[in-house]
C-alpha positions in Angstrom: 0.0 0.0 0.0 1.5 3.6 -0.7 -0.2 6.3 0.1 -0.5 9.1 -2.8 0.5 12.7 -2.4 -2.5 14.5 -1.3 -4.1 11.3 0.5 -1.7 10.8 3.0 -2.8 9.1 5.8 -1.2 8.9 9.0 0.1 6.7 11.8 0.8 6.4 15.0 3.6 4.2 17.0 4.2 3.7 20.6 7.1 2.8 21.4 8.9 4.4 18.1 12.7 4.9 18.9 13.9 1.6 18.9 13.7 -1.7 18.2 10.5 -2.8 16.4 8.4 0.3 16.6 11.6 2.2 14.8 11.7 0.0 11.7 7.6 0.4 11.4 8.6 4.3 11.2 10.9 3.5 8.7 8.7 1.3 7.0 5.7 3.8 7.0 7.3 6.9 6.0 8.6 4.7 2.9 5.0 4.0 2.6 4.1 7.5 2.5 2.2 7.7 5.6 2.5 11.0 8.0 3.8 9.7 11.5 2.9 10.2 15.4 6.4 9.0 17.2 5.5 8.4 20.6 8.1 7.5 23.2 9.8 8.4 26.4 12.9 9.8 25.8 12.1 13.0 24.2 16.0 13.2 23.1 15.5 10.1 20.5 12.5 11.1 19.5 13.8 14.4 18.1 16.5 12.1 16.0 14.0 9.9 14.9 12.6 12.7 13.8 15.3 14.8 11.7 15.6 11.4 10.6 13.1 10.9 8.6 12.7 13.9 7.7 15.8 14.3 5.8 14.8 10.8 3.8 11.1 12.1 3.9 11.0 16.2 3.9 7.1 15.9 2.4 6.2 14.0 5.2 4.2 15.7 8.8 6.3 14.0 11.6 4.9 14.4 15.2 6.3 13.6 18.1 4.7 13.0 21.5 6.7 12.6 24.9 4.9 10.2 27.0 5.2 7.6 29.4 2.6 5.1 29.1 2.6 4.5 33.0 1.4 7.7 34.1 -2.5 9.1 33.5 -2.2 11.9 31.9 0.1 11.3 29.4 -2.2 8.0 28.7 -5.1 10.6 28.4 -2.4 12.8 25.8 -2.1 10.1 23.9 -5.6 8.7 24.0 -7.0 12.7 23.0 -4.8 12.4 19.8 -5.4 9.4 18.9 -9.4 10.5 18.7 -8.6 13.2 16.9 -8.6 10.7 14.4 -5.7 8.3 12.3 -5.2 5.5 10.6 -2.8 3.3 11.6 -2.3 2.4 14.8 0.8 0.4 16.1 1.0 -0.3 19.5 4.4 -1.4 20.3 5.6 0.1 23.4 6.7 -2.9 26.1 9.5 -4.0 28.6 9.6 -7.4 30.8 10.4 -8.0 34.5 13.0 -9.6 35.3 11.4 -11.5 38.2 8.9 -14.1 38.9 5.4 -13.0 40.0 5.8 -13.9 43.9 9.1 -11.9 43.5 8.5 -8.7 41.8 7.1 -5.8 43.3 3.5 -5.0 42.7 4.6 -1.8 41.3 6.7 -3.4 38.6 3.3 -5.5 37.9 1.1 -2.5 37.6 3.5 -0.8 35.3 3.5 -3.8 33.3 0.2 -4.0 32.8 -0.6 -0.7 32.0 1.8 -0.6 28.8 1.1 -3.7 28.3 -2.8 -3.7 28.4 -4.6 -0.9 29.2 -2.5 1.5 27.0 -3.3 -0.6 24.1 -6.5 -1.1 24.9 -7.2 2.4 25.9 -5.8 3.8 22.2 -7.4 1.1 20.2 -10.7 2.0 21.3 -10.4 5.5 20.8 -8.9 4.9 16.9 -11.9 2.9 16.1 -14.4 4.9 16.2 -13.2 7.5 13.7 -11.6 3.9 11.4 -15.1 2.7 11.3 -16.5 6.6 10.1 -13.5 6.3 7.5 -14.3 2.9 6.4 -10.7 2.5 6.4 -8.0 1.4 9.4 -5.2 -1.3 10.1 -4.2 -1.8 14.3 -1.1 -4.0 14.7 -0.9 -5.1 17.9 2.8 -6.1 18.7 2.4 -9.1 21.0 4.7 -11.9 21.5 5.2 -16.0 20.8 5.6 -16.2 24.9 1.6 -15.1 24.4 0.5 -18.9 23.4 2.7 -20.3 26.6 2.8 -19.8 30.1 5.6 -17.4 31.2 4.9 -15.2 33.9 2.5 -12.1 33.8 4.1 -11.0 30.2 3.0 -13.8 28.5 -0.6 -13.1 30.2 -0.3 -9.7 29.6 0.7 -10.8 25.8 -1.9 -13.4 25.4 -4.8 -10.6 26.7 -3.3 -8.8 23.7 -3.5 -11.7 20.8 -6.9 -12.6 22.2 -8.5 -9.1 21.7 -6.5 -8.5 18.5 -8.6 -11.8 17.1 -11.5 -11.1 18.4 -11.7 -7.2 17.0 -10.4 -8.9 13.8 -13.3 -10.8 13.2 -16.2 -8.5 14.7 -14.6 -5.6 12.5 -14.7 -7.9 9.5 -16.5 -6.1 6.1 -15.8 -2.9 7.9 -12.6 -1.9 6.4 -10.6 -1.6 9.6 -7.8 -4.5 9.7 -6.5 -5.8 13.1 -3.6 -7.9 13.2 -2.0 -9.6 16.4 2.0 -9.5 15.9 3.7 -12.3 17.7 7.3 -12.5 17.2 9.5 -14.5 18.9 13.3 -13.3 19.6 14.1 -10.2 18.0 17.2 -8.3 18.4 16.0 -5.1 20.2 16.9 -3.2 23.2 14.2 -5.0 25.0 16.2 -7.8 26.6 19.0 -5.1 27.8 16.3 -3.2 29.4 15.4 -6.2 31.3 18.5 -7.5 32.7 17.9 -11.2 30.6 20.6 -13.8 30.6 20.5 -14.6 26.6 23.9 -15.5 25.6 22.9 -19.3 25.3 20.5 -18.5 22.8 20.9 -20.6 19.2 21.7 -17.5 16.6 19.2 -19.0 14.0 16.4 -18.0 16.9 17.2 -14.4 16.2 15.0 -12.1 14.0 15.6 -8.8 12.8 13.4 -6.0 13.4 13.2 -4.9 9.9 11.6 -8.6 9.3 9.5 -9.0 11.5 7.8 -5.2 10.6 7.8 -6.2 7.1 6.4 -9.6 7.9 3.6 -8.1 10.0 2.6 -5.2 7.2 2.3 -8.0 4.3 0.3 -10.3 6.7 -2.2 -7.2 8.0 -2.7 -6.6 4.0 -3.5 -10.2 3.7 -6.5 -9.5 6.4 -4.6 -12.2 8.5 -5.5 -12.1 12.4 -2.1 -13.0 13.5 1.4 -12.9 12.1 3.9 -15.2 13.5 7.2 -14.2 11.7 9.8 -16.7 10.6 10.0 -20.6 10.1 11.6 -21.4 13.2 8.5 -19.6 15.0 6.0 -21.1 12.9 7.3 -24.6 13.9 7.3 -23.6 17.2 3.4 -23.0 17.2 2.9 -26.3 15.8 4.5 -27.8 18.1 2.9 -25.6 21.2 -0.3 -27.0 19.6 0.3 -30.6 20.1 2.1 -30.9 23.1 -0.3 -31.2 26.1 -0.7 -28.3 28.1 1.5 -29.2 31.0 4.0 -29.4 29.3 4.0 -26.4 27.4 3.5 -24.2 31.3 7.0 -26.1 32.1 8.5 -24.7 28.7 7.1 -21.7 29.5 8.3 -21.4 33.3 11.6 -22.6 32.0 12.4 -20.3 29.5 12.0 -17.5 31.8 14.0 -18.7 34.3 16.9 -19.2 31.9 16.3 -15.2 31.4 16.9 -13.9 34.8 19.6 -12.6 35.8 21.1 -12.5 39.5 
């Protein structure tokens, strides 16, 4: 899909200076679409910014500062977001790197609310105006640990993939595309954020963030309800759909606590 000079649409990514919400800006602004960066560090955004611009000089590049843990910038978000767009990528995430009886409930509250309710909050205010438009794609950047048992970020992921399907199929015929993204590793800053032990990790298990955006646009065209990028992945749900359900919670339990760190 590119967007024609005069019709440009726009789009808005959480999470936007690294990682997998920095190669959708990339990937949108080559797509012609005007972009809302929104992110913490106000400093990256601003290079994100000149960025793209330089590459893109016709495009309308926003940038919001906001921390999806705290109310009112929520409520920032969530007022421009009504204002109407769309695209909406919500990618903004981090993990704890602690078991549930462990961590503090504060960690767990933060968690959920990027996780979650931020998502949720933003999707439900972009519909509205998708629905008017008859036009509107929401990628929901979830995660592989979504379909096993992991801690509260695989619940938190799973709430995700779960709404994501079932929006995709009320919104059918309506124009407005909604697409579950569950990649597995991807080399980010999200596991140096974290603290996580990965140094054991097979190099073929790695993704790029570049393919795993790109994989996620073509599926979301495709009017596909999940994307699961990479064959190593999509062996690995075939497998997570055959093995009996204990067994996948001790996969799950065991793969995070080859993560943590001391």
């Amino acid at each position: 899909m590119t967007i024609q000079r005069g019709l440009r649409r726009t789009a808005l990514i959480t999470g936007a200076t690294s990682g997998i919400g920095e190669s959708f800006s990339r990937l949108l602004a080559d797509q012609g679409f005007n972009l809302i960066l929104v992110a913490r560090d106000i400093t990256r955004l601003d290079e994100r910014r000149r960025e793209l611009n330089q590459k893109h000089p016709e495009l309308l590049i926003e940038t919001m500062r906001a921390d999806l843990t705290v109310e009112p910038d929520i409520r920032t978000v969530e007022s421009r977001v009504a204002q109407g767009i769309d695209v909406l990528i919500n990618n903004a995430g981090f993990g704890i790197n602690k078991s549930f009886t462990k961590s503090s409930i504060e960690s767990e509250r933060e968690l959920m609310a990027v996780l979650v309710e931020s998502p949720m909050r933003l999707i439900h205010h972009a519909i509205p105006t998708m629905l008017q438009n008859s036009f509107g794609i929401i990628i929901n950047v979830s995660s592989v640990a979504s379909f096993i048992a992991g801690g509260s970020y695989s619940a938190a992921k799973s709430y995700l993939t779960v709404l994501s399907e079932s929006l995709h199929s009320e919104l059918q015929g309506t124009g407005v595309k909604v697409l579950a993204l569950c990649p597995g590793f991807t080399r980010t800053e999200f596991h140096q954020r974290g603290r996580m032990r990965m140094n054991g990790l097979p190099k073929f298990l790695w993704l790029s963030a570049d393919f795993v955006s790109e994989a996620a646009w073509r599926d979301v065209q495709r009017g596909k309800a999940i994307s699961v990028p990479g064959w190593q992945y999509k062996i690995l749900m075939l497998i997570l759909r055959l093995l009996p359900r204990p067994l996948v919670r001790r996969y799950g339990m065991n793969a995070k606590s080859k993560q943590r760190k001391d």
